[in-house]
C-alpha distance (Angstrom), angle and dihedral (degrees) to the residues before:
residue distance angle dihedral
X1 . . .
X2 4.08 . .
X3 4.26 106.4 .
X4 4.20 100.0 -138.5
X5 3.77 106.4 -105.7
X6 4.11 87.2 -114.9
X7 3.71 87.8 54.6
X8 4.27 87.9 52.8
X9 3.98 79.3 46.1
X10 3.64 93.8 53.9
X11 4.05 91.7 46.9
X12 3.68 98.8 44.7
X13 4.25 93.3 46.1
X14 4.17 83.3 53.1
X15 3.79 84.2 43.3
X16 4.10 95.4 58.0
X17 3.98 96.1 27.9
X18 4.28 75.7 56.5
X19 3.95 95.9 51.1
X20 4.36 98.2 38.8
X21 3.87 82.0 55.2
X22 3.32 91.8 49.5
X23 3.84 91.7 45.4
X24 3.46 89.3 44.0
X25 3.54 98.9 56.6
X26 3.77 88.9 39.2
X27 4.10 87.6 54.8
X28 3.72 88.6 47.2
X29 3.84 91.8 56.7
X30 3.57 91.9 49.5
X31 3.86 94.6 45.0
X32 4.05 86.8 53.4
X33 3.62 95.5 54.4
X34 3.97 95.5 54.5
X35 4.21 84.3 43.2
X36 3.70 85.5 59.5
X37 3.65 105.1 103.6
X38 3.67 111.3 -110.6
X39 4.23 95.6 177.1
X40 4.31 116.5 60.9
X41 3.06 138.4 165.3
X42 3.96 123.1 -164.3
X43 3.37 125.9 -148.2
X44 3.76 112.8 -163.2
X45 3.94 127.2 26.2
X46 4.18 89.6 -102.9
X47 3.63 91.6 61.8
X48 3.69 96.8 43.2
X49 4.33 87.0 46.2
X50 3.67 81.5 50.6
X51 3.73 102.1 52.8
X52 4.19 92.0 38.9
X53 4.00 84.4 50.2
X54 3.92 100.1 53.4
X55 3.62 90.6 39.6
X56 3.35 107.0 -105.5
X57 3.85 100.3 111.7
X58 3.73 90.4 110.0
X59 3.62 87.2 73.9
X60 3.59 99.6 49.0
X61 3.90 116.5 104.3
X62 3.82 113.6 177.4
X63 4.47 126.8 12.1
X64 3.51 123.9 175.6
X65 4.32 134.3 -84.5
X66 3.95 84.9 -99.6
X67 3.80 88.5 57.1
X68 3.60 110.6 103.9
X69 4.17 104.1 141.8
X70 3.12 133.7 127.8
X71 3.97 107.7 7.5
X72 3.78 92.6 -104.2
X73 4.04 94.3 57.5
X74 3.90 86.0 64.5
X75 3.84 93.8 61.3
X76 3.83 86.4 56.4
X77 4.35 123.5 98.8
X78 3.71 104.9 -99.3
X79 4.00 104.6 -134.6
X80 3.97 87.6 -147.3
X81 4.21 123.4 -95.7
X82 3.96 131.0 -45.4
X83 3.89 84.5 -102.9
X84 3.73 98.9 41.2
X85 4.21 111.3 27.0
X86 3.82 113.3 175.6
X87 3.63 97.3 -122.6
X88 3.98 86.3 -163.4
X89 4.06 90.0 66.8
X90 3.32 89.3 45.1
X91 4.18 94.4 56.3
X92 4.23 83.6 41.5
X93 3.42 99.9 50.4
X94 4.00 89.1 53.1
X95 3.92 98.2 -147.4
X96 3.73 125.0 -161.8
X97 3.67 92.9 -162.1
X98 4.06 135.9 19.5
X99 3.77 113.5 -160.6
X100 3.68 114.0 -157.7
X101 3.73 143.4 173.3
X102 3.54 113.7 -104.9
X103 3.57 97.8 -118.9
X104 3.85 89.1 48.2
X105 4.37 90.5 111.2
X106 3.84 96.1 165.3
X107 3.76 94.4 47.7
X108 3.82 92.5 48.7
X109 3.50 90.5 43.6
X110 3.73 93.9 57.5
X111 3.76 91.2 38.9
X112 3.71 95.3 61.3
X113 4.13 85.0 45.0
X114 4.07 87.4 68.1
X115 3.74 92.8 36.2
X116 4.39 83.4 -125.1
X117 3.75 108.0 155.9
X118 3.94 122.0 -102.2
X119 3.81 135.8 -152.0
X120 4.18 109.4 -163.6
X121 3.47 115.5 -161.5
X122 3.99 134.3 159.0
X123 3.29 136.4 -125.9
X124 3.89 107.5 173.5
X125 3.66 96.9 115.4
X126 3.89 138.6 21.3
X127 3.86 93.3 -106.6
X128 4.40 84.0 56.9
X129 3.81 91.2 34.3
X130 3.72 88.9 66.0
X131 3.55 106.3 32.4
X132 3.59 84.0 49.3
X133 3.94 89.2 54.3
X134 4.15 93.0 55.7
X135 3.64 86.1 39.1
X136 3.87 99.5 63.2
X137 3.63 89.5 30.2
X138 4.17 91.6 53.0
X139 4.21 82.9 50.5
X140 3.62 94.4 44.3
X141 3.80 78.8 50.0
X142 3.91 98.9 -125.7
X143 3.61 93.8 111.8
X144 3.92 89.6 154.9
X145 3.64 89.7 59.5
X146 3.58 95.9 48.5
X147 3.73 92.5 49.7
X148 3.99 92.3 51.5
X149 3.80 79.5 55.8
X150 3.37 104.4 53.8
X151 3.61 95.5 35.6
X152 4.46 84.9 56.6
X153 3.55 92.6 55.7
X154 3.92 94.9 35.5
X155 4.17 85.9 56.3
X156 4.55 91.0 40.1
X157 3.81 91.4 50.4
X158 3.84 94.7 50.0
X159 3.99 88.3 40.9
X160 4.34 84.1 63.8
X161 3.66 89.4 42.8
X162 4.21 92.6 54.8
X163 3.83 82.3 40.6
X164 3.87 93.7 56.7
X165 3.81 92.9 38.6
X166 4.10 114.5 162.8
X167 4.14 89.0 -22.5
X168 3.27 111.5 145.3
X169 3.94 115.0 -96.9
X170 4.03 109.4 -118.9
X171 3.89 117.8 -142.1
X172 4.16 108.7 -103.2
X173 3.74 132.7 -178.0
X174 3.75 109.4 -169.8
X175 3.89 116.4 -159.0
X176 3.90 130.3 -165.8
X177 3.51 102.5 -119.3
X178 3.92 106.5 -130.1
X179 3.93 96.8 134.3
X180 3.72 137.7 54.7
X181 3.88 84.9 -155.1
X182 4.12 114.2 82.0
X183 3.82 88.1 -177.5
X184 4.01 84.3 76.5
X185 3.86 125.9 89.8
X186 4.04 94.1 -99.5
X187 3.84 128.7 -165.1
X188 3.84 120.2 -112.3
X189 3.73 135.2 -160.5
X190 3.57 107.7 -99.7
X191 4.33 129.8 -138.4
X192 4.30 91.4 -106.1
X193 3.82 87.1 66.7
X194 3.71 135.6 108.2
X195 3.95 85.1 -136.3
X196 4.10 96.0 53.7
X197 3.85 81.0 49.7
X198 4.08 96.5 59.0
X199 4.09 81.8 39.6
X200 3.86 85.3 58.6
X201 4.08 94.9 48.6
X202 3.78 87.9 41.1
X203 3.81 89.2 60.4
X204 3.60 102.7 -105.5
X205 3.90 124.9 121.0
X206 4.05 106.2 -151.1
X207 3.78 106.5 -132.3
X208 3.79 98.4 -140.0
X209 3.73 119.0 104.0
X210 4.10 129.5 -100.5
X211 3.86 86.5 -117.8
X212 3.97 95.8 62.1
X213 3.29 119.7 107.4
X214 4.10 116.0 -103.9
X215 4.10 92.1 -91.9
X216 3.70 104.0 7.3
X217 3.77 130.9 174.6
X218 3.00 119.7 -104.0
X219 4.03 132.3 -163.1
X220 4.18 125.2 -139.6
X221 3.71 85.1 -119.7
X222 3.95 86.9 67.9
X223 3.91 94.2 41.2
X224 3.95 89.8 52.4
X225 4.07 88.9 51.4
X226 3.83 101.0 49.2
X227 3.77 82.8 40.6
X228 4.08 88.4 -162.4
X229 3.84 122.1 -145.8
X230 3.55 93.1 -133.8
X231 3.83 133.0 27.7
X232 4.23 117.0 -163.4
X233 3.86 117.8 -178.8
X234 3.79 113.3 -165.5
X235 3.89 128.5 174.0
X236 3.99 126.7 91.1
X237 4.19 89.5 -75.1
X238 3.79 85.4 64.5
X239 4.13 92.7 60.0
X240 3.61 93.4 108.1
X241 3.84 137.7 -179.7
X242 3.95 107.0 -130.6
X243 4.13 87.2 -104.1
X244 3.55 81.0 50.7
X245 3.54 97.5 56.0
X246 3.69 95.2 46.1
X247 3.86 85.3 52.3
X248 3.96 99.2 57.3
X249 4.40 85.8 42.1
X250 4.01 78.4 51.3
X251 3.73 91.3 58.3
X252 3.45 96.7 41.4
X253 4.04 94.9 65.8
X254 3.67 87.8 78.3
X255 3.90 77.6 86.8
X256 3.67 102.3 51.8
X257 3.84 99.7 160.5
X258 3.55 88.9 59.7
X259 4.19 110.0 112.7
X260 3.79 92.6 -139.1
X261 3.69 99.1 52.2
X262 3.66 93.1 37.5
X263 3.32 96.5 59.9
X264 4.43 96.4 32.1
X265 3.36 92.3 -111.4
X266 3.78 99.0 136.2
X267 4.09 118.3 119.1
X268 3.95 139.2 -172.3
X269 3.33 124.4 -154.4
X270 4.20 113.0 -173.1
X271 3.89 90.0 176.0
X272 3.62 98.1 142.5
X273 3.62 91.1 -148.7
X274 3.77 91.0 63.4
X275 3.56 101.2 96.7
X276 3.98 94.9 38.9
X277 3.62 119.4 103.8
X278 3.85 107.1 -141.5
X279 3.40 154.7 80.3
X280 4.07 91.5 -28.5
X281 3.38 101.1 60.8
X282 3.37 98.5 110.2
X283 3.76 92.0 70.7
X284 3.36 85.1 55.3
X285 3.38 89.0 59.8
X286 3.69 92.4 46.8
X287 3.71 94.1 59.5
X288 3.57 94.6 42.1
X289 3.96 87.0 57.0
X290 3.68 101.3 39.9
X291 4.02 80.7 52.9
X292 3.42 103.9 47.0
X293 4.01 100.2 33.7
X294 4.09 99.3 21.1
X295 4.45 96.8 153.4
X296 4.19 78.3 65.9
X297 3.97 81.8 63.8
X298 4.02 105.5 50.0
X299 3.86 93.6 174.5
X300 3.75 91.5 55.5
X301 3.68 107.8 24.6
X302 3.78 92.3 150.6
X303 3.83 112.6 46.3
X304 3.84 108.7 -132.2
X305 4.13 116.9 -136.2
X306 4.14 88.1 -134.7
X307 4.09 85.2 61.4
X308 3.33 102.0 39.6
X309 3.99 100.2 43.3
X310 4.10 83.9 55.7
């Protein structure tokens, strides 16, 4: 049987249309690669956590002074602070692709100045923290990486939250250690923070108000009143020796009506990590818990300074 040459016409245009597709998609895959960006700069220790954790830290060329995570991010050029960037690094580094916090105004500012390419995300919450992750991940085009991520701190956090269960939340005020002196007003971690919202899935219930600012400070008169069942200082100041720790609960019996120091249950956590919004938040978590609930963890009932200051 002879096929009519407008039938072999038919068959052969369906045949090409078929293979430039095919090419074209092909081409397309290529082109992506080569758009991925191959030159970053980070500009705040969460992004640079991020990029190390997803496996893309080979590609990052300049973080900030505060960036001291993993190992390899301190052998990289620091391109300055959020509030003062050296715009100079920035031109000799020759970056394909700044990623910045969305609050970062000076860095985007300065950005936009040398026309460099920017990726906002936020980090300001857990929801952001981890849509954030899969977001630099998906432009850093490991998007497989960044879902294995998200997915092992998605399945951690809602291991603490079967651990706490129905036990009863314990009142918490959480200060930012930048004093050795309690009798001073202090700053506290406020509810619209990614740290009040581990406190809340570690069981406690922070005592300060919705209407305070995000770290607001705070004056001993206030700390007497709420009377809180547990106090936890974190920041660098709070990286204590044991002596050291005894010291600071020492100066805090100047307020013996106070639940917390009445009844020794005062904590400080020097993990520099504490205050970073990133990949390690669920050992923040973990410390939170273990200090808030510690009979749930019978090997480590009392949390030791030496482990928590890691």
């Amino acid at each position: 049987m002879r096929i009519k040459p407008s039938i072999w016409k038919t068959i052969i245009k369906r045949f090409l249309t078929t293979q430039l597709i095919v090419f074209y998609l092909c081409l397309m895959g290529v082109q992506e690669v080569h758009a991925a960006s191959q030159r970053v700069i980070s500009t705040s220790p969460a992004i640079t956590e991020i990029l190390f954790a997803i496996g893309a830290g080979d590609r990052v060329v300049g973080v900030t002074d505060y960036c001291n995570y993993p190992k390899n991010a301190c052998r990289l050029p620091s391109i300055g602070g959020p509030l003062n960037p050296s715009t100079e690094k920035w031109i000799a580094l020759k970056p394909d692709l700044i990623i910045l916090q969305d609050d970062s105004v000076v860095l985007n500012k300065h950005a936009k100045v040398f026309k460099i390419p920017t990726l906002e995300v936020s980090v300001n919450n857990l929801n952001n923290i981890l849509t954030s992750i899969q977001v630099i991940a998906d432009a850093m085009q490991t998007p497989k990486s960044g879902k294995q991520l998200v997915d092992k701190i998605k399945t951690q956090i809602d291991n603490y939250r079967t651990s706490i269960g129905n036990t009863k939340a314990r009142h918490v005020l959480m200060l930012l250690s930048d004093t050795n002196d309690p009798s001073r007003d202090l700053y506290a971690v406020g509810r619209n923070t990614f740290l009040n919202e581990l406190l809340s899935i570690a069981g406690g219930e922070n005592i300060l108000p919705d209407t305070m600012a995000t770290y607001p400070k705070i004056s001993k008169e206030f700390i007497i009143a709420k009377s809180p069942e547990i106090i936890i200082e974190i920041g660098p100041t709070a990286n204590l020796s044991n002596e050291g720790i005894l010291n600071r609960k020492k100066a805090w019996t100047i307020y013996p009506t106070i639940n917390a120091v009445k009844n020794d249950r005062l904590y400080f956590v020097g993990a520099d990590y504490i205050l970073i919004p990133g990949p390690r938040l669920v050992q923040i978590l973990d410390i939170l818990t273990r200090n808030i609930h510690p009979k749930l963890f019978s090997s480590t009932a009392n949390i030791k300074q030496e482990i928590i200051s890691q």
